[in-house]
C-alpha positions in Angstrom: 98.3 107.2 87.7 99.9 105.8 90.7 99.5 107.2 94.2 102.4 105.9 96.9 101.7 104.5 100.0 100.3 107.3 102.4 98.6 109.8 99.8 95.0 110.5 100.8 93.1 110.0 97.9 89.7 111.7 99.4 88.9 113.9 102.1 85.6 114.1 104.3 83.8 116.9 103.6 85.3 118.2 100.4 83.7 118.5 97.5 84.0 118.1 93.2 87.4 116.5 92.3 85.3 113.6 90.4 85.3 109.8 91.7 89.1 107.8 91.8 88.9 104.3 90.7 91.7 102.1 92.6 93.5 98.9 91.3 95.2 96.8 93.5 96.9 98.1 96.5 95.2 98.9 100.1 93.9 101.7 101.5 92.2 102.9 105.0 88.8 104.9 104.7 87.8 107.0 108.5 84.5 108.4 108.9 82.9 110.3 111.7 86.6 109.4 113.3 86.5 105.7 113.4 88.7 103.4 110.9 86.0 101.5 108.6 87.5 98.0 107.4 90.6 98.1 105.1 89.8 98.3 101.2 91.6 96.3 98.7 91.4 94.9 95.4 89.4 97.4 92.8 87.6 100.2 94.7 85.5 103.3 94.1 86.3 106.1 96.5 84.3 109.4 95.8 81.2 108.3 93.7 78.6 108.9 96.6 79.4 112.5 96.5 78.9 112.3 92.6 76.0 111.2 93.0 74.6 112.9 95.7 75.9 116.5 95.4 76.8 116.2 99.3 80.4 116.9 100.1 82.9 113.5 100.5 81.6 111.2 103.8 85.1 109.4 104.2 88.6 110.5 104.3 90.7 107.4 101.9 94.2 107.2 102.0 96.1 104.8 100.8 98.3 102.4 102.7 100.5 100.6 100.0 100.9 101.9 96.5 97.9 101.9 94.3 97.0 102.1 90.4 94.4 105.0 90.3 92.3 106.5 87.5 90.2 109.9 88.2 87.3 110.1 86.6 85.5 113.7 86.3 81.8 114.5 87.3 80.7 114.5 83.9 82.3 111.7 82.7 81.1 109.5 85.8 77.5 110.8 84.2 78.5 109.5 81.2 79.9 106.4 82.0 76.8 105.7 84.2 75.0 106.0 81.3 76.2 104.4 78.8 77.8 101.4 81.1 74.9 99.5 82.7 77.7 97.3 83.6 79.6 99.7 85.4 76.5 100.9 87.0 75.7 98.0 88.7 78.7 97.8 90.3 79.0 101.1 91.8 75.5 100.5 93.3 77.0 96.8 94.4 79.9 98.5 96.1 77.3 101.4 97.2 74.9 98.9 99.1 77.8 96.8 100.7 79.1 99.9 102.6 75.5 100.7 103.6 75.8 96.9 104.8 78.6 97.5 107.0 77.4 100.8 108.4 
């Protein structure tokens, strides 16, 4: 679906709602209060808490429109599983925000 310029598309410390995968647009991610740098491009937002159990680390929202697909817990299990593809980069996109921690 599309989410309008804005919409927060996570929240820190909620939890469940599954892991959103964004196309194009921007969006602003805040944690601890302090702005992170600004996302763009394809982006994962929520998949740390999927595979962690912990509740959401970031608050996302979105700063232009953005092309969004939500993926459910168990399908994120799934996909991880059967995707080795897809796996590697959600650990790619994993390590670089460890990177710039």
């Amino acid at each position: 679906g599309a989410c309008r310029g804005g919409g927060t598309v996570g929240r820190a410390g909620a939890t469940g709602g599954g892991c959103v995968v964004a196309v194009g647009g921007a969006g602003g991610v805040r944690r601890g209060g302090r702005g992170l740098p600004p996302k763009g491009g394809m982006s994962f937002v929520g998949e740390a808490a999927l595979l962690t159990g912990a509740p959401r680390n970031a608050t996302v929202t979105t700063t232009s429109p953005v092309q969004a697909l939500l993926i459910t817990d168990r399908a994120f299990t799934r996909l991880l599983k059967e995707s080795p593809q897809i796996q590697q980069k959600i650990l790619a996109s994993l390590a670089a925000r460890l990177a710039d921690d």
